[in-house]
C-alpha positions in Angstrom: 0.0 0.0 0.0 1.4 3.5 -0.7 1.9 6.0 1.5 1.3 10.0 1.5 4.7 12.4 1.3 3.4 13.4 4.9 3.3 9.6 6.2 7.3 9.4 5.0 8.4 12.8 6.4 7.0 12.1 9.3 8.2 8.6 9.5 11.8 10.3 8.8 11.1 12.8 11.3 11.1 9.7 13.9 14.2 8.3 13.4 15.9 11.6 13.9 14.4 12.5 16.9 14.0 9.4 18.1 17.5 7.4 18.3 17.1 6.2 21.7 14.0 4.5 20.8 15.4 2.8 17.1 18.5 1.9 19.2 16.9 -0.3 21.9 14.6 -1.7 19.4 17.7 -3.1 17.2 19.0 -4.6 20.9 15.2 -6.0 21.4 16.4 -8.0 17.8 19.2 -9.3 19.0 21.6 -7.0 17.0 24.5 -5.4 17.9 24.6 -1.6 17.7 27.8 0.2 16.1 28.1 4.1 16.2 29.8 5.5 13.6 31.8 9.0 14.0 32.4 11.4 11.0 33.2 11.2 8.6 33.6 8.4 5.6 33.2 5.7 8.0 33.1 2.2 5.6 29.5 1.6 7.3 28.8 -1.6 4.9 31.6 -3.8 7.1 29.2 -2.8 9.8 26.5 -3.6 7.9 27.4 -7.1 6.9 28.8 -7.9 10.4 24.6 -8.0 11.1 25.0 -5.1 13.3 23.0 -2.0 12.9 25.3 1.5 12.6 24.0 4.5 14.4 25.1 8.2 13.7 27.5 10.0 15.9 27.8 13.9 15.2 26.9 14.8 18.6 24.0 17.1 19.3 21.8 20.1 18.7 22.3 23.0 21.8 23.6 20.8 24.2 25.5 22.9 26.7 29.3 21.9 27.0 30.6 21.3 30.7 32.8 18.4 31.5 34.1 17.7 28.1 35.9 21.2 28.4 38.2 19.3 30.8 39.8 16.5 27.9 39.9 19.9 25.2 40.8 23.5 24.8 39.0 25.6 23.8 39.4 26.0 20.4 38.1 22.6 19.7 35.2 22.2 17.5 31.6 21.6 18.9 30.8 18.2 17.1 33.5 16.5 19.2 32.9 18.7 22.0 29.4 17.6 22.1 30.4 14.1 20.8 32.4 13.4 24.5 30.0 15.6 26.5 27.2 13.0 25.3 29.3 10.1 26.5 30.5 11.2 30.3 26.6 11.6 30.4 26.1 7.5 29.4 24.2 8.6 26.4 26.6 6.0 23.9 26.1 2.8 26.9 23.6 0.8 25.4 26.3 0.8 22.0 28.2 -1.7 21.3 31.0 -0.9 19.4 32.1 2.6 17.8 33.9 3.6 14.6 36.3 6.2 14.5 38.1 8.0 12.2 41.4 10.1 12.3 40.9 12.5 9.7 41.1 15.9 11.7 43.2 16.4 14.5 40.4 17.3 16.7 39.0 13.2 15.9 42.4 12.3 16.6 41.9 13.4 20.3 38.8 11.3 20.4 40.9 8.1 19.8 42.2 9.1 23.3 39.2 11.0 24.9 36.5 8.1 24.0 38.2 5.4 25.9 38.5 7.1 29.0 34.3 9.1 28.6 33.0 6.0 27.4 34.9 2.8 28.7 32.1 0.3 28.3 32.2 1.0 24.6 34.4 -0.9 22.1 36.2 1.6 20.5 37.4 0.8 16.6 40.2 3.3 14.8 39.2 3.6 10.7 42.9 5.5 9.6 42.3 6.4 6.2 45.2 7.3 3.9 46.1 10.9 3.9 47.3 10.7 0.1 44.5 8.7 -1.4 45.1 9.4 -4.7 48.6 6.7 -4.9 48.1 3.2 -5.7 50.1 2.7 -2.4 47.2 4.1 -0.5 44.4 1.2 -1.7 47.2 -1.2 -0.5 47.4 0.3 2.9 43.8 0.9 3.3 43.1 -2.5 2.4 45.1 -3.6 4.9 43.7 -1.8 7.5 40.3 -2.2 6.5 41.2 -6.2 7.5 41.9 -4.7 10.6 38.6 -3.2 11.1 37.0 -6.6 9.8 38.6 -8.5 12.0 37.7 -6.5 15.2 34.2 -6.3 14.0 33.7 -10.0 13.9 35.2 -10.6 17.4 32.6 -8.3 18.3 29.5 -9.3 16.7 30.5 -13.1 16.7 29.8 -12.9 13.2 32.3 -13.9 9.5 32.2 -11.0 7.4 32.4 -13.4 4.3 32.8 -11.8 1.1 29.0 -12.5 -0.1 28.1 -10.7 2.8 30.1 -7.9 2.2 29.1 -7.4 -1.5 25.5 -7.6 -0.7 25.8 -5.1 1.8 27.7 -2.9 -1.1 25.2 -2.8 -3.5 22.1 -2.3 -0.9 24.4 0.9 0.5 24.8 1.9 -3.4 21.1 1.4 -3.7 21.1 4.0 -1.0 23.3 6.1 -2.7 21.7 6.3 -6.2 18.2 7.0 -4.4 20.6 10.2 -2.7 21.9 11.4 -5.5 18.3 11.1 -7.6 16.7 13.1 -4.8 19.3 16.0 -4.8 18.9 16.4 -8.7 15.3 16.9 -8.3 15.3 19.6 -5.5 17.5 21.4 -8.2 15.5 20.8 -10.8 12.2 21.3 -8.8 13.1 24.1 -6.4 10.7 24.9 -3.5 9.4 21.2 -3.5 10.7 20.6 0.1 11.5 22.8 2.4 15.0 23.1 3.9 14.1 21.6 6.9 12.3 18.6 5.4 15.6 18.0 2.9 17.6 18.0 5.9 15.1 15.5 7.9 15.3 12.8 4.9 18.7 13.0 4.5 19.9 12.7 8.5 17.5 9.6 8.5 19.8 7.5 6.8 22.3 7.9 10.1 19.4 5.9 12.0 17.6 3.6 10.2 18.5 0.7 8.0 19.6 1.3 4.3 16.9 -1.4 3.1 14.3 0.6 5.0 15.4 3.7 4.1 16.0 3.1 0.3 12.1 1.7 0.2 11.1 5.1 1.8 13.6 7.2 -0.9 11.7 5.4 -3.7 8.3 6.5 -2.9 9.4 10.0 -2.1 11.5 10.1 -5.3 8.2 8.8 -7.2 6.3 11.4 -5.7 8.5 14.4 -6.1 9.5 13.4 -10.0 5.3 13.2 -10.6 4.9 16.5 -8.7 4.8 19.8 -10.7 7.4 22.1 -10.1 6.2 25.2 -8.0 6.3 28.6 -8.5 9.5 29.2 -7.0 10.3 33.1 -6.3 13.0 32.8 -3.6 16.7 32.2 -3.1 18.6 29.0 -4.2 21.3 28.2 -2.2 24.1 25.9 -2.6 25.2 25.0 0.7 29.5 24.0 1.4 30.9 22.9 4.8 30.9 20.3 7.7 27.2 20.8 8.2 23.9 22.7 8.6 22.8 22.5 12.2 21.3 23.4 14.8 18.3 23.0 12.7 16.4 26.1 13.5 18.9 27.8 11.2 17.2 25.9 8.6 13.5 27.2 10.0 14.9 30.7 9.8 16.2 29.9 5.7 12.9 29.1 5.1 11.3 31.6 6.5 13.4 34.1 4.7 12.3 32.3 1.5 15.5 30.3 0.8 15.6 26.9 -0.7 18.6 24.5 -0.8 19.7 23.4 -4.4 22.1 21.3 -3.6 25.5 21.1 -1.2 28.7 19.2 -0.2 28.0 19.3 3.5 30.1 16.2 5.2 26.9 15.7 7.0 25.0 15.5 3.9 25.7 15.0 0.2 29.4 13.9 0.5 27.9 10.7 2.4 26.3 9.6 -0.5 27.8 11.5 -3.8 30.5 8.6 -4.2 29.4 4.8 -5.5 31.7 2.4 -4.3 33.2 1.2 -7.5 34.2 -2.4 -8.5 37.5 -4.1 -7.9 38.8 -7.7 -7.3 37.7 -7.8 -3.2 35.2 -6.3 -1.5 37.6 -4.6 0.7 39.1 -3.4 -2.4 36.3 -1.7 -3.3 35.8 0.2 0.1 39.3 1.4 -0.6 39.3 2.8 -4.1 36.2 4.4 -3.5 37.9 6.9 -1.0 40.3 7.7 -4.6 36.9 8.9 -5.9 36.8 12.0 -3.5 38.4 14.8 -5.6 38.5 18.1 -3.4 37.9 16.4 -0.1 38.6 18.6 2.9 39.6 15.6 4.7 42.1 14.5 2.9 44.9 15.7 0.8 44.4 17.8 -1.6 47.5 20.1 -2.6 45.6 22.0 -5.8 43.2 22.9 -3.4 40.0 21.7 -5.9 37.9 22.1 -3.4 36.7 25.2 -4.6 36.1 24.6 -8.4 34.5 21.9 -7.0 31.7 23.8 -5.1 31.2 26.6 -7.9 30.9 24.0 -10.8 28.2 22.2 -9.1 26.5 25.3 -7.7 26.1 26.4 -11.4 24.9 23.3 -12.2 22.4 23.1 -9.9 21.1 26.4 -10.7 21.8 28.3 -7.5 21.9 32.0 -7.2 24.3 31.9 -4.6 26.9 29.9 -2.4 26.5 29.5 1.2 29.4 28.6 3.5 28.5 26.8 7.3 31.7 27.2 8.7 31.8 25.3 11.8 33.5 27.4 14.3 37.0 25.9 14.9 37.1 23.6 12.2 40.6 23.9 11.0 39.8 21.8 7.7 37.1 24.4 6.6 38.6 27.2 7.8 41.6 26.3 5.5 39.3 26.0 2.2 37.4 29.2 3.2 39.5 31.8 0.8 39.4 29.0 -1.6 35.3 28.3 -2.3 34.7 31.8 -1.8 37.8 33.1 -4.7 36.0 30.6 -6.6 32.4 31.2 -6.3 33.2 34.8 -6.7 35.3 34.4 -10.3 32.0 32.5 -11.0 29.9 35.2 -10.3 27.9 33.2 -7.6 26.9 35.9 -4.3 29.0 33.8 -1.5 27.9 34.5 2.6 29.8 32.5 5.1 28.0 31.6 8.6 30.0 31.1 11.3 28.1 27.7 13.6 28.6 25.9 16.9 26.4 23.2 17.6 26.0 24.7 21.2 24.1 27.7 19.6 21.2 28.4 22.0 19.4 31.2 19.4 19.5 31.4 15.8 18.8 35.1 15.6 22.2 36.7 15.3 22.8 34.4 11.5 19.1 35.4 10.8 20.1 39.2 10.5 23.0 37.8 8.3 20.6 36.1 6.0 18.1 38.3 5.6 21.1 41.0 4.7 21.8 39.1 2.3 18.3 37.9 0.7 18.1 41.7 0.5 21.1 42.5 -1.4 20.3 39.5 -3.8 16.5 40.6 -4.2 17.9 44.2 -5.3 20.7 43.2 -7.1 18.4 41.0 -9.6 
């Protein structure tokens, strides 16, 4: 039976506000639970361990008090929130956690996790740093094994190769349904709002790809068979770690912005990049981190990153580039001069917003935007 575009927001709406609840049901089953930092976390070894993987990108306006005492100050809010959430117990009832090295601020949560969080198994993911050389599949490879191997003590499950390729393709399923749903909001601006785009994508972090994929295909079916609206406002393309606390996105759509596409980590660059084929499975999961071409994360000595963001904001049809600069994020603070020399050679309007997940009030970035919905209103 089909459902309505309300029933599937709403169910999406559910998972994200309701982790807790999808967590202790997957215990109920008899599953393990894996929670998976950011970012490009190879969530299909999790995946075909019979586990279920959870999100971690800490939380929306939680106050920061005794994870001051494992960072300075200058460290950014995700983590911050990240270890605040475990001294409070809130990662118990996991299992098992996934974690990256790919900033120096995650590199102090390989230490600071153990010690918040001891009941917790944690699980280092080191991804090369020069993932363009042939060199960095083999090392990746190898530590991938690594990852596999831990996994299996922990589930009490054989990763077989079978496994592992089915849970590939379901994941690329996932991925395709992504990317289909992106080129429509750019094609059909004003569809969702930016709050709903954000809902349906931070759903995947808490629900199974199988069940999430079912929910992308009716929506997808929906929104292709749905006439494009009248759309008067401002198309954004959004570039950065991500968009949250989520009332900025209330405030954007209040000021009649839409989102056209982006590149967040939090969003699109989870799902932009298929894992391609190869002669193993962990093979695979290895060249596809060769796909990434302007990847704040990783090296990038051109500095692409930028070309990058303008190309596709053209493409997409945007009137303008937005920057969500995570306060203290060393990796976007480094591309900053970059995406916005580029958007600006483009001719694309480019506004940066500085964001902590901490912040209480939206108000002070809602002057910002309506500045600048009013400079692009009398400039066209």
């Amino acid at each position: 039976m089909s459902v309505s575009k309300v029933e599937i927001l709403r169910e999406m709406e559910y998972a994200v506000t309701h982790i807790r609840e999808r967590v202790l049901d997957e215990k109920a089953r008899g599953h393990k639970v894996i929670g998976c930092l950011p970012i490009l976390i190879p969530e299909e070894l999790v995946h075909a361990s019979g586990a279920f993987p959870v999100g971690i990108w800490g939380a929306e306006r939680l106050p920061i008090v005794r994870a001051a005492e494992y960072y300075p100050p200058y460290a950014c809010s995700v983590v911050q929130s990240i270890t605040e959430l475990a001294i409070a117990g809130a990662y118990d009832g996991l299992d098992g956690v996934l974690i990256s090295c790919l900033c120096d601020t995650l590199k102090c949560v390989t230490q600071s996790f153990p010690l918040t969080c001891p009941s917790v198994k944690p699980i280092f993911v080191k991804h090369p740093q020069n993932h363009r050389l042939e060199g960095a599949v083999t090392y990746f490879i190898r530590e991938l094994e690594g990852v596999r191997a831990q996994l299996e003590t922990l589930t009490g499950r054989q990763i077989t190769e079978e496994a592992l390729c089915q849970s590939i393709e379901i994941y690329n399923e996932n991925r395709k349904e992504m990317i289909a749903f992106a080129r429509l909001l750019a094609e059909k601006p004003g569809l969702l709002t930016c709050r709903e785009r954000h809902t349906v994508i931070k759903a995947r972090y808490f629900m199974r790809k199988e069940e999430h994929t079912r929910l992308m295909r009716e929506l997808n079916g929906m929104l292709c068979a749905s006439t494009a609206p009248s759309f008067e406002g401002i198309k954004v393309y959004v570039s950065g770690v991500m968009l949250e606390p989520s009332h900025i996105l209330d405030v954007m759509d209040e000021l009649g912005y839409t989102i056209v596409g982006d590149e967040l980590a939090h969003e699109s660059r989870q799902f932009n990049h298929l894992v391609p084929e190869a002669l193993s499975q962990l093979e695979r999961l290895a060249r596809q981190v060769q796909t990434y071409e302007g990847e704040a994360f990783l090296y990038d000595p051109r500095k692409t990153r930028g070309e990058r963001v303008a190309r596709a904001a053209k493409e997409a049809g945007a009137d303008a580039v937005l920057f969500a600069l995570m306060k203290f994020c060393d990796t976007d603070e480094y591309d900053l001069p970059w995406v916005r020399c580029a958007a600006q050679e483009a001719d694309l309007p480019f506004l940066h917003l500085e964001l902590e997940q901490t912040m209480q009030s939206a108000e002070p970035l809602r002057t910002r935007l309506q500045a600048f919905a009013e400079q692009l209103t009398h400039t066209c």
